[in-house]
MMTF fields as JSON, N, C-alpha, C and O atoms, coordinates in Angstrom:
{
  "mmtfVersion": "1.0.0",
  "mmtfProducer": "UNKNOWN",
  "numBonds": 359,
  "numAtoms": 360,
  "numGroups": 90,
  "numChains": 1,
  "numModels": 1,
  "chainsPerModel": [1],
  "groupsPerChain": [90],
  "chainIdList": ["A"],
  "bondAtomList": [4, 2, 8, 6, 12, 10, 16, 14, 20, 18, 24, 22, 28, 26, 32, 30, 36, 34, 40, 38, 44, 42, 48, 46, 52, 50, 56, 54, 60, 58, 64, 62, 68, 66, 72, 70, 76, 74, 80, 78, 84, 82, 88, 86, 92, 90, 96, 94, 100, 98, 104, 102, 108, 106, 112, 110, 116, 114, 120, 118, 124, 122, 128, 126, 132, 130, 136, 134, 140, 138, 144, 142, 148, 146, 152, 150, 156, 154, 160, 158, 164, 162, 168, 166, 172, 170, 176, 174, 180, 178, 184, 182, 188, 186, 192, 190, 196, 194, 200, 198, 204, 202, 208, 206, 212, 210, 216, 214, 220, 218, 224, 222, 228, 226, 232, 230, 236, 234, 240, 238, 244, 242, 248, 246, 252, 250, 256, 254, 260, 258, 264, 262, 268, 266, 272, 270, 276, 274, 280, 278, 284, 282, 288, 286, 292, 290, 296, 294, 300, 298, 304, 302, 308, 306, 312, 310, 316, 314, 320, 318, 324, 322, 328, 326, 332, 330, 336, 334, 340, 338, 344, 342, 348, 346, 352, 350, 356, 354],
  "bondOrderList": [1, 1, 1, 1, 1, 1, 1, 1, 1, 1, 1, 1, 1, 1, 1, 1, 1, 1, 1, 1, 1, 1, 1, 1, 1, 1, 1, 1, 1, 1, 1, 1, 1, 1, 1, 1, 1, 1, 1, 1, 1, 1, 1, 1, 1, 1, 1, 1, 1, 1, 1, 1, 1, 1, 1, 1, 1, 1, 1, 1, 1, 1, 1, 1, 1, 1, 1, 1, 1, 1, 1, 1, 1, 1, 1, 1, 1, 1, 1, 1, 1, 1, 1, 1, 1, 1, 1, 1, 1],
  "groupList": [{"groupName": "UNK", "atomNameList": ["N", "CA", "C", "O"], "elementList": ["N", "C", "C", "O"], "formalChargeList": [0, 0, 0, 0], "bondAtomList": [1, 0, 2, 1, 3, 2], "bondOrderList": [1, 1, 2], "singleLetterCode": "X", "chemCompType": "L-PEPTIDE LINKING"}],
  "groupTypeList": [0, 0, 0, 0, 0, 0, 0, 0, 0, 0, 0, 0, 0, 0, 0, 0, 0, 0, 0, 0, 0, 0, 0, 0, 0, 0, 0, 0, 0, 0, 0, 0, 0, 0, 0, 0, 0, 0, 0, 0, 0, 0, 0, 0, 0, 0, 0, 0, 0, 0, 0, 0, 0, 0, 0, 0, 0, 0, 0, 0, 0, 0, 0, 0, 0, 0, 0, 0, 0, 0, 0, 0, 0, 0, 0, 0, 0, 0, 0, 0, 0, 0, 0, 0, 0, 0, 0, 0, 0, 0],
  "groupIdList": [1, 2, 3, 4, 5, 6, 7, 8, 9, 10, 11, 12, 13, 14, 15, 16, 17, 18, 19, 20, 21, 22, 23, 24, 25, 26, 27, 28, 29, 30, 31, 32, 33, 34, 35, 36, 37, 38, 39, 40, 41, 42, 43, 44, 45, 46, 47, 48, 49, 50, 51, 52, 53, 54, 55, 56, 57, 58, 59, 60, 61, 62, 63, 64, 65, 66, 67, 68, 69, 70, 71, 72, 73, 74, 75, 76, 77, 78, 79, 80, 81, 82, 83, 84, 85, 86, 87, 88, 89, 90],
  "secStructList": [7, 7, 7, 7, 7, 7, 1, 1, 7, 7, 3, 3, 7, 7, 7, 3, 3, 3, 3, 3, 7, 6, 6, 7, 7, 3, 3, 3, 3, 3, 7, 1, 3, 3, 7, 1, 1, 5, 5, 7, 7, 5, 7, 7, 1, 1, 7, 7, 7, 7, 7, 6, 6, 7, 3, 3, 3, 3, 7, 5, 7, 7, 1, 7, 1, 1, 1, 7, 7, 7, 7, 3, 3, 3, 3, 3, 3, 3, 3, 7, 1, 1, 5, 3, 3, 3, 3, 3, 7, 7],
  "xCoordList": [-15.252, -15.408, -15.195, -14.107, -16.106, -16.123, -14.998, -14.531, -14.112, -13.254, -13.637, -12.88, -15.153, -15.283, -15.829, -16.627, -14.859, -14.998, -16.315, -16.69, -16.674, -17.703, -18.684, -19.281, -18.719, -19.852, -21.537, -22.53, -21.511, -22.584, -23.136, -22.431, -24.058, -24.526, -24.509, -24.501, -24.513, -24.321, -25.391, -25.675, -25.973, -27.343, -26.339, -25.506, -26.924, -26.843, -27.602, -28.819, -26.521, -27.824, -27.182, -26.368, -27.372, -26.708, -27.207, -28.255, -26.844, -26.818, -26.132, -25.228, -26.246, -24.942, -24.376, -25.116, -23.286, -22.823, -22.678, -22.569, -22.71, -21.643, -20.001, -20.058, -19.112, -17.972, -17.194, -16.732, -16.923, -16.107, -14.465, -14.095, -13.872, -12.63, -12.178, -12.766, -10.978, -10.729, -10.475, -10.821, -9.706, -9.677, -10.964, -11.04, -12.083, -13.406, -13.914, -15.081, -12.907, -13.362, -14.592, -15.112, -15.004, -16.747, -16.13, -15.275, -16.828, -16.75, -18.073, -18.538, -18.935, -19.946, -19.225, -18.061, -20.048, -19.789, -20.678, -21.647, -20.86, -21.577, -21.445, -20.765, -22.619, -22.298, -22.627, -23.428, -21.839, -21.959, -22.696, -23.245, -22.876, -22.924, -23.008, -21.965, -24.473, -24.072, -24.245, -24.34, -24.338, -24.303, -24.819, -25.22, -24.856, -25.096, -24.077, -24.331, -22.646, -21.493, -20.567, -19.517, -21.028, -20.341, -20.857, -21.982, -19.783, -20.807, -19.54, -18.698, -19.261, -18.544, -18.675, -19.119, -18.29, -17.984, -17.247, -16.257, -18.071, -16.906, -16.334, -16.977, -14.974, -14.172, -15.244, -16.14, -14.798, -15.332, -13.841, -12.849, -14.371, -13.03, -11.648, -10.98, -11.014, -10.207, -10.303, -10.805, -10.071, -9.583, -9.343, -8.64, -9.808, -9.478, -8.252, -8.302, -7.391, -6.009, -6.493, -6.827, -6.753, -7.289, -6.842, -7.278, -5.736, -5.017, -6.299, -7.376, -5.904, -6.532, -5.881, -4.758, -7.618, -7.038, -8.042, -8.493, -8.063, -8.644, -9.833, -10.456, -10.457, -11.528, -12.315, -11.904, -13.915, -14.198, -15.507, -15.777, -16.415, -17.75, -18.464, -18.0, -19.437, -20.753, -21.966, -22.11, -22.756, -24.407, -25.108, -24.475, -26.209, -26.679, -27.239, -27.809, -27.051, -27.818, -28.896, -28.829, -30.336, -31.403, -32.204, -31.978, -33.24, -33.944, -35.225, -36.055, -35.576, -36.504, -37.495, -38.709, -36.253, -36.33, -36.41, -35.834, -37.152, -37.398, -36.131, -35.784, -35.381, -33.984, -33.032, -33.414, -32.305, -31.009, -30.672, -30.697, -30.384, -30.384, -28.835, -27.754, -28.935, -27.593, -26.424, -26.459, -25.45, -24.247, -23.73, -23.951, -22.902, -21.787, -20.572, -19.868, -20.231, -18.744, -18.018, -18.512, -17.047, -16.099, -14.968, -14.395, -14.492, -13.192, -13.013, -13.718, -11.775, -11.689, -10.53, -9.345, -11.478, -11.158, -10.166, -9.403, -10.465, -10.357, -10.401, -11.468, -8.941, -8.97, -9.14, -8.994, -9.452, -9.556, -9.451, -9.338, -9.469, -8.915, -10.201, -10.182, -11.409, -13.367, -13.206, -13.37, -12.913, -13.308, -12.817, -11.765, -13.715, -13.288, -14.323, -15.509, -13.317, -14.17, -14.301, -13.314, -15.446, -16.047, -16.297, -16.912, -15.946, -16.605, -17.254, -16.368, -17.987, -19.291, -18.819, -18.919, -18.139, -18.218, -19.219, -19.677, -19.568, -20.697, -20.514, -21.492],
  "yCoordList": [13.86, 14.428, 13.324, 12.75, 13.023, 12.243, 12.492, 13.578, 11.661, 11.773, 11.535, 11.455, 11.415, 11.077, 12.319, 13.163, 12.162, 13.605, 13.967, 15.081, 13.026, 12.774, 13.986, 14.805, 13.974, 15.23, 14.534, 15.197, 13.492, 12.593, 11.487, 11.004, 11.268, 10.83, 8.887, 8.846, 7.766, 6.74, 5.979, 5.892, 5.37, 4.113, 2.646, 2.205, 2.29, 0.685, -0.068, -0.167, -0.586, -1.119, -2.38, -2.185, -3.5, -4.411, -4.919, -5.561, -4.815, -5.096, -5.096, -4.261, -6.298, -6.954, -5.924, -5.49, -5.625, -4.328, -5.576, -6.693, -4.977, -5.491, -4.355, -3.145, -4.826, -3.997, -4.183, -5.318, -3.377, -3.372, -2.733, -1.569, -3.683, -2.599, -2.387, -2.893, -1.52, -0.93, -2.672, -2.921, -3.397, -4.903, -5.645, -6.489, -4.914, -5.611, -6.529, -6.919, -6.872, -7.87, -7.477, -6.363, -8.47, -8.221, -8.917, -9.791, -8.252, -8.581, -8.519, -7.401, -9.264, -9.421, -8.797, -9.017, -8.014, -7.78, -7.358, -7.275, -7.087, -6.565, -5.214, -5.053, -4.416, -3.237, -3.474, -4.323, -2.526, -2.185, -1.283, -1.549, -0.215, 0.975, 2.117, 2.391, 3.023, 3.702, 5.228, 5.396, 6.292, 7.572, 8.239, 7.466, 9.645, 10.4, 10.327, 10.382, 10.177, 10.728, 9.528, 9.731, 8.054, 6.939, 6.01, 5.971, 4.855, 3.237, 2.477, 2.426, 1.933, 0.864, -0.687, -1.421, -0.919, -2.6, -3.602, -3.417, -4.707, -5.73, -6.814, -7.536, -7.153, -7.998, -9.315, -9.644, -9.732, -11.432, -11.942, -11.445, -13.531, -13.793, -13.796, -14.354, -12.802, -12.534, -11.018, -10.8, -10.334, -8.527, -8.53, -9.452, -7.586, -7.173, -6.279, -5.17, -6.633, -5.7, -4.348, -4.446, -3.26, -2.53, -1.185, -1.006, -0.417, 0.615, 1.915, 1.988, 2.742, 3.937, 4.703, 4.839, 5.28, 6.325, 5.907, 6.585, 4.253, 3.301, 3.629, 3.896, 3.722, 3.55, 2.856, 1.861, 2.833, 1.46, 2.041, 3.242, 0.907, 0.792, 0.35, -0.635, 0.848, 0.313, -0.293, 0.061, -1.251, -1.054, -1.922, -2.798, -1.621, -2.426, -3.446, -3.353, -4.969, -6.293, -6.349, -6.716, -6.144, -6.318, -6.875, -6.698, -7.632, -8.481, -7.949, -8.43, -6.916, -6.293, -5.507, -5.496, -4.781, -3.642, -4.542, -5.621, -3.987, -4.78, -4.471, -5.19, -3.11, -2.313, -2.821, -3.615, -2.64, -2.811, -1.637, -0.679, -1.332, 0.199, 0.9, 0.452, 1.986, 2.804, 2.553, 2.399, 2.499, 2.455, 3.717, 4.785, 3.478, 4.768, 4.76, 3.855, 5.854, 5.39, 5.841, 6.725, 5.269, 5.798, 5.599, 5.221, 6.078, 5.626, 5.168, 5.54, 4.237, 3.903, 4.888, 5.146, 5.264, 6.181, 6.033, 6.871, 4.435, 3.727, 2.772, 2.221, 1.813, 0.077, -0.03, 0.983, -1.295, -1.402, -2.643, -2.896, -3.913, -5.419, -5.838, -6.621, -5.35, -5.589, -5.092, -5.934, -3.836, -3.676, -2.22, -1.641, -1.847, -0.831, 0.37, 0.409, 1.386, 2.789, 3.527, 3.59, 4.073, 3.858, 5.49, 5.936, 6.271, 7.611, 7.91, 7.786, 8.106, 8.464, 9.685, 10.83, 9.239, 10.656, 10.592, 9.611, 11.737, 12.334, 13.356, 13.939],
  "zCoordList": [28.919, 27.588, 26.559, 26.519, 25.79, 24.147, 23.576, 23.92, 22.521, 21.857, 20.456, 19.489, 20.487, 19.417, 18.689, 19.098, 16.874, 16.475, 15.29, 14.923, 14.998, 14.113, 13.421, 14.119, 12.627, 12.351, 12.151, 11.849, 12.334, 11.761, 12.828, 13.715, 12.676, 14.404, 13.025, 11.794, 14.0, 13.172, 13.913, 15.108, 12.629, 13.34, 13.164, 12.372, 14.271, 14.312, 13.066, 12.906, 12.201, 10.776, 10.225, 9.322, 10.556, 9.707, 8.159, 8.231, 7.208, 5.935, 5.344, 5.37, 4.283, 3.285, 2.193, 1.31, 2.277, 0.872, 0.412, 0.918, -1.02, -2.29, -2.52, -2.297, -2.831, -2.59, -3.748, -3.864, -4.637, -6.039, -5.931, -5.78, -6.039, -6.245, -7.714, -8.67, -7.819, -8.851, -10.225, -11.38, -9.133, -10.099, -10.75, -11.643, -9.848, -10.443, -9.373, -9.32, -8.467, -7.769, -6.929, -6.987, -6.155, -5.389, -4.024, -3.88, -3.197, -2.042, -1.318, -1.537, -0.507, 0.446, 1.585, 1.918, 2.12, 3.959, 4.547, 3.792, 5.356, 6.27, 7.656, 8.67, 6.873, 7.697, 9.14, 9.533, 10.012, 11.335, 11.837, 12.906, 11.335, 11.198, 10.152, 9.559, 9.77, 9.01, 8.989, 10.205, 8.533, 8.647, 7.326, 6.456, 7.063, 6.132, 5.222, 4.019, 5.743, 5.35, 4.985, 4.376, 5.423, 5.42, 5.926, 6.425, 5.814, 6.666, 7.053, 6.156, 8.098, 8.642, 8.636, 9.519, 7.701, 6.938, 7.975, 8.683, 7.813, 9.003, 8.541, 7.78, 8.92, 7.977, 8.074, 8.851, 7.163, 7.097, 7.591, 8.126, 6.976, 7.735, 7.804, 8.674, 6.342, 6.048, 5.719, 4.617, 6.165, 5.924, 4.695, 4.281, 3.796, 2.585, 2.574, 3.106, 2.112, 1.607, 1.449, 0.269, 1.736, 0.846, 2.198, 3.336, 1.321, 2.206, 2.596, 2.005, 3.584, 3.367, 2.151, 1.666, 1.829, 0.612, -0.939, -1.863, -0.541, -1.971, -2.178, -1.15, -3.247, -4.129, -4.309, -4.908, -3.967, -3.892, -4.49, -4.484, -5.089, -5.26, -4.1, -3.525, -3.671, -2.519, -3.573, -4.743, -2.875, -3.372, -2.058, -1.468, -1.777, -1.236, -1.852, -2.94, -0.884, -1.655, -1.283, -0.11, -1.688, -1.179, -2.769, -3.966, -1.938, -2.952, -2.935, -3.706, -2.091, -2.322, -3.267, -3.469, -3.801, -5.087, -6.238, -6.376, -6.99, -8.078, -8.995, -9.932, -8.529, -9.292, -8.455, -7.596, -8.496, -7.654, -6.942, -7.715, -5.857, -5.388, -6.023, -5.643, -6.977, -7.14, -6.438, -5.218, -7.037, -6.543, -6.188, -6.76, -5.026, -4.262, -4.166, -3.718, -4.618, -4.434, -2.959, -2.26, -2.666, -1.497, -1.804, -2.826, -0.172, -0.267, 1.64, 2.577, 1.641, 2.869, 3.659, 3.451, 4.619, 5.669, 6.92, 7.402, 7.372, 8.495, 8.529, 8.26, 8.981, 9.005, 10.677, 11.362, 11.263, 12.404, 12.04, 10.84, 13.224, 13.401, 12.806, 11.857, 13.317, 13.15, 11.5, 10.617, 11.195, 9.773, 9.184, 9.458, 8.426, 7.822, 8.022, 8.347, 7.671, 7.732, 6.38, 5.647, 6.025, 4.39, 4.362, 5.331, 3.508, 3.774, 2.142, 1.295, 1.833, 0.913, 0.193, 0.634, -1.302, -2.076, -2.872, -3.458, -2.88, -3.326, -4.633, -5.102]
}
């Protein structure tokens, strides 16, 4: 039996977030994984401080769009040693 409790099935997707915290600061990373409901960020080479519970800005970096794609907000769900767990308020 799976332990995994998920309501949301997750694609394999790597792409660069941009990451805002409440200080303003920016962070580059890179997703692992993403879902309807959230996306899983992977540390670079230093882990961001950043407790469960925090507030964060998302966007994706793509040079594609002639716009910048909308920003999302979250919050972090889940730290792990690899990265973080991002859940999507809406």
């Amino acid at each position: 039996m799976s332990s995994n409790k998920r309501n949301s099935n997750r694609v394999g997707l790597v792409i660069e977030i941009k990451l805002t915290c409440d200080d303003n600061s920016e962070h580059i990373l890179k997703s692992q994984n993403i879902s309807d409901t959230g996306v899983f960020l992977e540390h670079n080479d230093k882990p961001l401080d950043l407790p469960v519970g925090t507030h964060v800005i998302l966007q994706v970096c793509s040079q594609m769009a002639e716009e910048p794609p909308p920003p999302v907000h979250a919050e972090v769900v889940r730290i792990t040693n690899e990265g973080m767990g991002l859940h999507f308020i809406l």
